[in-house]
N, CA, C and O of each residue as an XYZ file, in Angstrom:
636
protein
N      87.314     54.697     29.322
C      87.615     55.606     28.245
C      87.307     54.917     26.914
O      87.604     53.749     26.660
N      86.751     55.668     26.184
C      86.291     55.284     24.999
C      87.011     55.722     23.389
O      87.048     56.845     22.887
N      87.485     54.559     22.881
C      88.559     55.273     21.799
C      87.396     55.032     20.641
O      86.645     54.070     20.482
N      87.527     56.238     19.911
C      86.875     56.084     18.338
C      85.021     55.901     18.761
O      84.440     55.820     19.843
N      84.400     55.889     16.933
C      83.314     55.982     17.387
C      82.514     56.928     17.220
O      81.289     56.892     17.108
N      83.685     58.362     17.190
C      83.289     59.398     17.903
C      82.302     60.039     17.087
O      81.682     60.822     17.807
N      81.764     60.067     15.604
C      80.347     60.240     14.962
C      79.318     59.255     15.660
O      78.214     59.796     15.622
N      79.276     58.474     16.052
C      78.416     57.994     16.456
C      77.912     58.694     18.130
O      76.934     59.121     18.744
N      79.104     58.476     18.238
C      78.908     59.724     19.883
C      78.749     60.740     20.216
O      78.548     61.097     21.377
N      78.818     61.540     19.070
C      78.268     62.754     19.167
C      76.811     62.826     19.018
O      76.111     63.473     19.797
N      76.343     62.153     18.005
C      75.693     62.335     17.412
C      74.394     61.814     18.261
O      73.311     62.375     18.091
N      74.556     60.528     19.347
C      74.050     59.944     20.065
C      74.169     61.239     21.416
O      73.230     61.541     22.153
N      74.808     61.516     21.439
C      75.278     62.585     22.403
C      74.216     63.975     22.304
O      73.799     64.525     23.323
N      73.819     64.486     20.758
C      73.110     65.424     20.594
C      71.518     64.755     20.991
O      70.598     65.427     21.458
N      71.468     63.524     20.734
C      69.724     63.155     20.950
C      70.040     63.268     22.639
O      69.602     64.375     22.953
N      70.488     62.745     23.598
C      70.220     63.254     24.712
C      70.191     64.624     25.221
O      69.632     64.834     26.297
N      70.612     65.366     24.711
C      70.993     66.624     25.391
C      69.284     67.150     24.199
O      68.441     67.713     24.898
N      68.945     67.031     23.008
C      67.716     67.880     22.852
C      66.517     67.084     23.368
O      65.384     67.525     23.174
N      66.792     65.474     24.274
C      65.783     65.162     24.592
C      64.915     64.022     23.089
O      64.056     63.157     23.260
N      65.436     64.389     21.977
C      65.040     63.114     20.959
C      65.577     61.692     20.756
O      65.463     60.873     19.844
N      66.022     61.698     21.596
C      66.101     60.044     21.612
C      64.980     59.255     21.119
O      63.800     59.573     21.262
N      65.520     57.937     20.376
C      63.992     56.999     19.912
C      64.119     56.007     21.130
O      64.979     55.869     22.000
N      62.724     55.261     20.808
C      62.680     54.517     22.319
C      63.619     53.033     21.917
O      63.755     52.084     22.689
N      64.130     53.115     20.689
C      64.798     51.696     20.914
C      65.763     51.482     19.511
O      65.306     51.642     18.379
N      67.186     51.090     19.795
C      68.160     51.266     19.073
C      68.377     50.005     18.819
O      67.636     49.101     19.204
N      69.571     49.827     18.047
C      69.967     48.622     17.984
C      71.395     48.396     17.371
O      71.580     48.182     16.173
N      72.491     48.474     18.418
C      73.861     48.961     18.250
C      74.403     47.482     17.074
O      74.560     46.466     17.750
N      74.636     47.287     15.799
C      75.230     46.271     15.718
C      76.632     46.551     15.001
O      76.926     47.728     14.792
N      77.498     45.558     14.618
C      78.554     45.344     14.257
C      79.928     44.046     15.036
O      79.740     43.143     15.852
N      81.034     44.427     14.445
C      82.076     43.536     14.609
C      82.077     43.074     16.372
O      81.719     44.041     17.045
N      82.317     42.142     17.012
C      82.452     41.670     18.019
C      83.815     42.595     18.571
O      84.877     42.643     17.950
N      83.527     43.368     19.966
C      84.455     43.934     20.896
C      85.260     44.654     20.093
O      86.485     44.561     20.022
N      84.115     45.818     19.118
C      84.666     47.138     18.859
C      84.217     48.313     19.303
O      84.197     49.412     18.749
N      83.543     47.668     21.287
C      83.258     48.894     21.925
C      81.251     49.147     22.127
O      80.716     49.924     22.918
N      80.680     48.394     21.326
C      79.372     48.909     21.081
C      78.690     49.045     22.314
O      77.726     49.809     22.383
N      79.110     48.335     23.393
C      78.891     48.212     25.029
C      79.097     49.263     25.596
O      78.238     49.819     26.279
N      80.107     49.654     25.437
C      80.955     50.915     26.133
C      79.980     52.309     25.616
O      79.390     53.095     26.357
N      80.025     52.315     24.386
C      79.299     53.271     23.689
C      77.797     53.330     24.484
O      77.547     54.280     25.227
N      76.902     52.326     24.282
C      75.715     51.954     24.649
C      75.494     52.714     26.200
O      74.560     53.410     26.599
N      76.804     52.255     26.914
C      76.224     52.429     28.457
C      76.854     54.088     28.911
O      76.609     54.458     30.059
N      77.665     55.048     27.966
C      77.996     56.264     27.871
C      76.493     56.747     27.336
O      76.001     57.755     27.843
N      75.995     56.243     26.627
C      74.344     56.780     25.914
C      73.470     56.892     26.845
O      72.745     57.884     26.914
N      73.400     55.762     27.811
C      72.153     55.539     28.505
C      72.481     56.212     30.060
O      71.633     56.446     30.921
N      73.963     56.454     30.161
C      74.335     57.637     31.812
C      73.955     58.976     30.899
O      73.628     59.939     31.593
N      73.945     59.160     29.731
C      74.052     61.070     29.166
C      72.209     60.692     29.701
O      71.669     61.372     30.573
N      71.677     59.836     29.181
C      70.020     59.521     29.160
C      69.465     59.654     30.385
O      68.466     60.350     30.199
N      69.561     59.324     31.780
C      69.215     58.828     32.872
C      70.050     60.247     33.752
O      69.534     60.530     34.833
N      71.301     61.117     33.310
C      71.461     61.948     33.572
C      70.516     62.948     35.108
O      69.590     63.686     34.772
N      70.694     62.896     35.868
C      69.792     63.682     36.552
C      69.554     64.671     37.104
O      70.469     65.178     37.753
N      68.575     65.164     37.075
C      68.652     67.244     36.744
C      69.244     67.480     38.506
O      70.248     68.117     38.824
N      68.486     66.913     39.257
C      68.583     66.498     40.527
C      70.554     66.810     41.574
O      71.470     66.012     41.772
N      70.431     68.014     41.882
C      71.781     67.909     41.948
C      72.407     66.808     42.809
O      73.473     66.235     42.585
N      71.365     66.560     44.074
C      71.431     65.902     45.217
C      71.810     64.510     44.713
O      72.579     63.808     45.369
N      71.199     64.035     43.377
C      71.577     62.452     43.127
C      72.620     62.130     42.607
O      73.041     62.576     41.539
N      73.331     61.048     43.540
C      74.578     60.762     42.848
C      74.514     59.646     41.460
O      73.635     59.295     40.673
N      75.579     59.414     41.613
C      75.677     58.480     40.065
C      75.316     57.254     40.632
O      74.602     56.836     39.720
N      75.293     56.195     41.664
C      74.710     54.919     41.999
C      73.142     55.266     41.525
O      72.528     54.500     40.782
N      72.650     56.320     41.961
C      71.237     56.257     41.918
C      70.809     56.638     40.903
O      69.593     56.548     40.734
N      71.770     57.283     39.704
C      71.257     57.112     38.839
C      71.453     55.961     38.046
O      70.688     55.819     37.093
N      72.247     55.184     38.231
C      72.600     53.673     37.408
C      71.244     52.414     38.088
O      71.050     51.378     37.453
N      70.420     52.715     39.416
C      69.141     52.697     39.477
C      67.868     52.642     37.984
O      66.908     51.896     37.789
N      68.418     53.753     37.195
C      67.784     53.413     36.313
C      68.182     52.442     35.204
O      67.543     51.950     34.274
N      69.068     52.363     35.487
C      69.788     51.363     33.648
C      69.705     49.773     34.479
O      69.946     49.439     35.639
N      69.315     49.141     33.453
C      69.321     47.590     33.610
C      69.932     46.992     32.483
O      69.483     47.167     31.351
N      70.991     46.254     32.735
C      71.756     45.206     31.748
C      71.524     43.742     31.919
O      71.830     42.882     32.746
N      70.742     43.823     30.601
C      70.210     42.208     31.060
C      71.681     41.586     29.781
O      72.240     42.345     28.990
N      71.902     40.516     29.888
C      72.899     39.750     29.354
C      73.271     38.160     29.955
O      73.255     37.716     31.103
N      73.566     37.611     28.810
C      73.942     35.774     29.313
C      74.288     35.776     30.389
O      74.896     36.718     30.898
N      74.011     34.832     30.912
C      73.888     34.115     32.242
C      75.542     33.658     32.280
O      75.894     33.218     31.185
N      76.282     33.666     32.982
C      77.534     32.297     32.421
C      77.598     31.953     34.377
O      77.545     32.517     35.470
N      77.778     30.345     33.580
C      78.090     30.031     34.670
C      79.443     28.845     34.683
O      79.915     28.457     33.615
N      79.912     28.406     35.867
C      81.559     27.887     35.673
C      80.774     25.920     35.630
O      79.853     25.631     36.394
N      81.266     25.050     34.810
C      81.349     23.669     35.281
C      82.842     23.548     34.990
O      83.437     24.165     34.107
N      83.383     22.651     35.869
C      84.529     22.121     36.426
C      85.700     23.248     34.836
O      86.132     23.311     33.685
N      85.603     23.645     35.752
C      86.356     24.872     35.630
C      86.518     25.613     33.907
O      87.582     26.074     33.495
N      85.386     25.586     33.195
C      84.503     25.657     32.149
C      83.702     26.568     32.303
O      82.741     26.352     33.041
N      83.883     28.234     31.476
C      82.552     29.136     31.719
C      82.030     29.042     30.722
O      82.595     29.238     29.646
N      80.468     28.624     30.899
C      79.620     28.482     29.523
C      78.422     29.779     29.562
O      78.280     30.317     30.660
N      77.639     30.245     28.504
C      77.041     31.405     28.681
C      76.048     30.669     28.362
O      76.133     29.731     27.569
N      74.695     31.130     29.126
C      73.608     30.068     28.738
C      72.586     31.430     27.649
O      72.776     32.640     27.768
N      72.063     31.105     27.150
C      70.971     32.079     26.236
C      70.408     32.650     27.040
O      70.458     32.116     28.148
N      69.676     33.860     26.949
C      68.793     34.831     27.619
C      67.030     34.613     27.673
O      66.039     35.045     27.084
N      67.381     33.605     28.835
C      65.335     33.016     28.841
C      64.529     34.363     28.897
O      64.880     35.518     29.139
N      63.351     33.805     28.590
C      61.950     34.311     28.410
C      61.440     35.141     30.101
O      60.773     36.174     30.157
N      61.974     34.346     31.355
C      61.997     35.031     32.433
C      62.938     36.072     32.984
O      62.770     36.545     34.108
N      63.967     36.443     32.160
C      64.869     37.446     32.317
C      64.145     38.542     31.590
O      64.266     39.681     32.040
N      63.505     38.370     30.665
C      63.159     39.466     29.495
C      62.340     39.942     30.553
O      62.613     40.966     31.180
N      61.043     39.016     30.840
C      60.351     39.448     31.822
C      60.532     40.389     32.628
O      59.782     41.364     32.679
N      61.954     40.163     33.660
C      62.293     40.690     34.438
C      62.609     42.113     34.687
O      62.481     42.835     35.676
N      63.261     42.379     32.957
C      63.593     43.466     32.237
C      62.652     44.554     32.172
O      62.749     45.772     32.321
N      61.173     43.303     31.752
C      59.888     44.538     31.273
C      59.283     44.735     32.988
O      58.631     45.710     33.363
N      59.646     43.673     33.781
C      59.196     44.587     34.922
C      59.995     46.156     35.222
O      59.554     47.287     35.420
N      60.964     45.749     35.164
C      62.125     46.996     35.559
C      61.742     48.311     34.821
O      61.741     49.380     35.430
N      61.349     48.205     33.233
C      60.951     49.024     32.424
C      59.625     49.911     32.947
O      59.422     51.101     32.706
N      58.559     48.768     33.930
C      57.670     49.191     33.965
C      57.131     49.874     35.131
O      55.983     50.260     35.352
N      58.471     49.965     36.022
C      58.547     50.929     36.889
C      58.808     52.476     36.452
O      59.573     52.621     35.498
N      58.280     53.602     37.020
C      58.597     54.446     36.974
C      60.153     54.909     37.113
O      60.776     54.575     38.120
N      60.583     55.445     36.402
C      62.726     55.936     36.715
C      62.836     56.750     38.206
O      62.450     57.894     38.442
N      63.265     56.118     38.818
C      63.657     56.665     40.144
C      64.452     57.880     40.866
O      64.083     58.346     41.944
N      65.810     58.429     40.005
C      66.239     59.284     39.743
C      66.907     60.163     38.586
O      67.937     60.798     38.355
N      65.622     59.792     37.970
C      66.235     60.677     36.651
C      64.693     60.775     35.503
O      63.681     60.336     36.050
N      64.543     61.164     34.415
C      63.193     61.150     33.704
C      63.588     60.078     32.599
O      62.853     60.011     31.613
N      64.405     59.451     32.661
C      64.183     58.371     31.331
C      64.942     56.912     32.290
O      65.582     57.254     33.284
N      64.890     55.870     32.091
C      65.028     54.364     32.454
C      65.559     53.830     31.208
O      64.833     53.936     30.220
N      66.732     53.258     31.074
C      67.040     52.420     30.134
C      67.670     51.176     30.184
O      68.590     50.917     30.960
N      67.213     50.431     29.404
C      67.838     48.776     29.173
C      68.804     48.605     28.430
O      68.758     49.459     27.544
N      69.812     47.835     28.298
C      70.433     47.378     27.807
C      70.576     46.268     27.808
O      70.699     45.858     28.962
N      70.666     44.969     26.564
C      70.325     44.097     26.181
C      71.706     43.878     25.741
O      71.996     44.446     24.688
N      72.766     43.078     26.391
C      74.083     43.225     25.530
C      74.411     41.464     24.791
O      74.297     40.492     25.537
N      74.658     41.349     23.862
C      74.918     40.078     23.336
C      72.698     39.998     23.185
O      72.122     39.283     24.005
N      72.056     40.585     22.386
C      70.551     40.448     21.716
C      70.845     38.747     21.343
O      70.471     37.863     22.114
N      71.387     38.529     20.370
C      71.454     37.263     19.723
C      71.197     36.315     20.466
O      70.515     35.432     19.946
N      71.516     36.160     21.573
C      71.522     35.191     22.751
C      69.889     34.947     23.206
O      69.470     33.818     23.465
N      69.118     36.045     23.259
C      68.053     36.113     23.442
C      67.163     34.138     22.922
O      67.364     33.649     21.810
N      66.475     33.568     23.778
C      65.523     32.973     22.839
C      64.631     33.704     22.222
O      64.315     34.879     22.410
N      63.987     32.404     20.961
C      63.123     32.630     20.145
C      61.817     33.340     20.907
O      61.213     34.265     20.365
N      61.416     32.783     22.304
C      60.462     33.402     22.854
C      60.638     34.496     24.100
O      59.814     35.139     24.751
N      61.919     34.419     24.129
C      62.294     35.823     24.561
C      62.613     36.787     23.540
O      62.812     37.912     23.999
N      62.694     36.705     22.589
C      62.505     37.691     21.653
C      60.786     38.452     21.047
O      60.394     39.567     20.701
N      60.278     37.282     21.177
C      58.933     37.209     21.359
C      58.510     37.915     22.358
O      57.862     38.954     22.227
N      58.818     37.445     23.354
C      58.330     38.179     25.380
C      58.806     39.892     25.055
O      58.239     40.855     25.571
N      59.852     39.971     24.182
C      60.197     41.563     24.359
C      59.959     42.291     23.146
O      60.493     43.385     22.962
N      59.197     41.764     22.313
C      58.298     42.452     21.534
C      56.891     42.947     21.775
O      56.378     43.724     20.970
N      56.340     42.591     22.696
C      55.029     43.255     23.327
C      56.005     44.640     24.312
O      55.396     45.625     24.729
N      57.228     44.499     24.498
C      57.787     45.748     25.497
C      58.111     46.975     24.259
O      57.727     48.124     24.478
N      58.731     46.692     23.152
C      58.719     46.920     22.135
C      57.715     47.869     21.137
O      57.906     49.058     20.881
N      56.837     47.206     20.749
C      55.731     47.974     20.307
C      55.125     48.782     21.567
O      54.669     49.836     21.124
N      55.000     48.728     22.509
C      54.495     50.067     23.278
C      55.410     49.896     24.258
O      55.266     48.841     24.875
N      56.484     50.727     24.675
C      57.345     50.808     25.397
C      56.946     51.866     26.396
O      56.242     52.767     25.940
N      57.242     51.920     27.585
C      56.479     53.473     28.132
C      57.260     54.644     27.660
O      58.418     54.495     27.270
N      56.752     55.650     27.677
C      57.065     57.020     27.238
C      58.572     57.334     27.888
O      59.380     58.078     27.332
N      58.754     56.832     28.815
C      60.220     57.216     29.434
C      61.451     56.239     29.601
O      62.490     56.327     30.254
N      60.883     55.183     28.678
C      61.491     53.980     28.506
C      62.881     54.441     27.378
O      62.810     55.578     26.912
N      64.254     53.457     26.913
C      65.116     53.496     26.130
C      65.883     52.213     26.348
O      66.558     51.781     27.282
N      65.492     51.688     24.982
C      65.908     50.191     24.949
C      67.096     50.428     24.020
O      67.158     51.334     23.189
N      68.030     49.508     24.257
C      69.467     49.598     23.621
C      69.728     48.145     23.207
O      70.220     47.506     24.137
N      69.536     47.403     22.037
C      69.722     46.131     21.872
C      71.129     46.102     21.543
O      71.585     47.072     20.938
N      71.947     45.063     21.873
C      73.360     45.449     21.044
C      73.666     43.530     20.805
O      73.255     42.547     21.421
N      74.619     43.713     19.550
C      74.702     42.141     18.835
C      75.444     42.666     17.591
O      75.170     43.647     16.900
N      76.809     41.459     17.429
C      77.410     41.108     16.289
C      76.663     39.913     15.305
O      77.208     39.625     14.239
N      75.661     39.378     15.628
C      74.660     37.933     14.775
C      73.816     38.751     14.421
O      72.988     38.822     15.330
N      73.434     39.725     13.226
C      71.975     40.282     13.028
C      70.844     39.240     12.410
O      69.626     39.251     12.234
N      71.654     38.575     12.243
C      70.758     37.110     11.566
C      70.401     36.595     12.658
O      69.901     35.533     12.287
N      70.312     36.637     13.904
C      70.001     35.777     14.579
C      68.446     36.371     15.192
O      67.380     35.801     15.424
N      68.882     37.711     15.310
C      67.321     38.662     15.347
C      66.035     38.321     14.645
O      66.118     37.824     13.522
N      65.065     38.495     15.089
C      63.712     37.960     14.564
C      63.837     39.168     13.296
O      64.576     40.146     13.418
N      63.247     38.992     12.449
C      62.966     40.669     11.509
C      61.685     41.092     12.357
O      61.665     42.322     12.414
N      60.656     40.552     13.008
C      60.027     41.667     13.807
C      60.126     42.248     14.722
O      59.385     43.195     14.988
N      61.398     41.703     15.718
C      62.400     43.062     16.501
C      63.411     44.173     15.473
O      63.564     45.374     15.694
N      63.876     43.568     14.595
C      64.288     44.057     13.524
C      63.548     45.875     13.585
O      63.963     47.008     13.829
N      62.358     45.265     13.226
C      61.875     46.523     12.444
C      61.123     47.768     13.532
O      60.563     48.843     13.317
N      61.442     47.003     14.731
C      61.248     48.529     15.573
C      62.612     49.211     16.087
O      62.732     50.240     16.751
N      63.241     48.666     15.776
C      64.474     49.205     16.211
C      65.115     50.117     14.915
O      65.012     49.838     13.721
N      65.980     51.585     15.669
C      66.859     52.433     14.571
C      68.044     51.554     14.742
O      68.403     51.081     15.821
N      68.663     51.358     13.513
C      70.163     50.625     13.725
C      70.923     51.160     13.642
O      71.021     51.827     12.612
N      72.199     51.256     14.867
C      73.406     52.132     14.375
C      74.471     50.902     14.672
O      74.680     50.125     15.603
N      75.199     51.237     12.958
C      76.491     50.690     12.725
C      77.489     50.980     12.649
O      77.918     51.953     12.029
N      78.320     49.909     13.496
C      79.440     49.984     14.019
C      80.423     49.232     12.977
O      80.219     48.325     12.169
N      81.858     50.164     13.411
C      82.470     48.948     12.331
C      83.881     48.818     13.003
O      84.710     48.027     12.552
């Protein structure tokens, strides 16, 4: 359940339902005021499937959440940055056709984390994204963003 927001959710709410969605957002603001929650309510209205027969696993088939790695040392969880072969992994996923539904979307949660050349690696996904693609970057560091991911992305702020 999702508290507050709720201009932003509607409003995100009306681009799925007329079908105008842009191919790539970029949720930012305050750390764990929801922009996740929001993001992945955007991308089930998106991936939605006309299909009565498909359930909701198969449509979460289409959404991919790429995000830090964490892993435990002696009893220590550390989050490692988001390599250049995850992005990859991402633009393979992207570059499949959507399986049950007409749009595929990513979600990128904690962007900042990204390396310098994974930010790089997902700017060629970026400038030509496929037609049924919807990228969702989300991050409280906007400074940490390249300005040429920056500038393909619409930004919606959170507060």
């Amino acid at each position: 359940m999702i508290i507050g927001h709720q201009k932003i959710r509607e409003r995100l709410s009306r681009m799925a339902k007329k079908g105008s969605a842009v191919q790539t957002y970029l949720f930012v603001g305050p750390e764990s005021v929801g922009k996740f929650a929001v993001a992945k309510e955007f991308a089930l209205q998106l991936i939605k499937s006309h299909d009565a027969m498909a359930t909701q696993n198969h449509q979460e088939i289409d959404l991919f959440v790429l995000e830090p790695e964490q892993e435990v040392e002696k009893g220590i969880v550390k989050e490692r940055d988001i390599s250049v072969e995850r992005t990859r992994e991402a633009a393979h996923f992207l570059n499949n056709f959507p399986y049950a539904a007409e749009k595929k979307v990513l979600i990128i949660r904690d962007a900042h984390r990204l390396t310098e050349a994974a930010q790089n690696a997902l700017l060629k996904i970026l400038e030509e994204p496929p037609a049924y693609a919807v990228i969702i970057l989300i991050t409280h560091e906007l400074g940490r963003i390249l300005p040429t991911t920056l500038s393909r992305c619409q930004q919606i702020a959170f507060c």
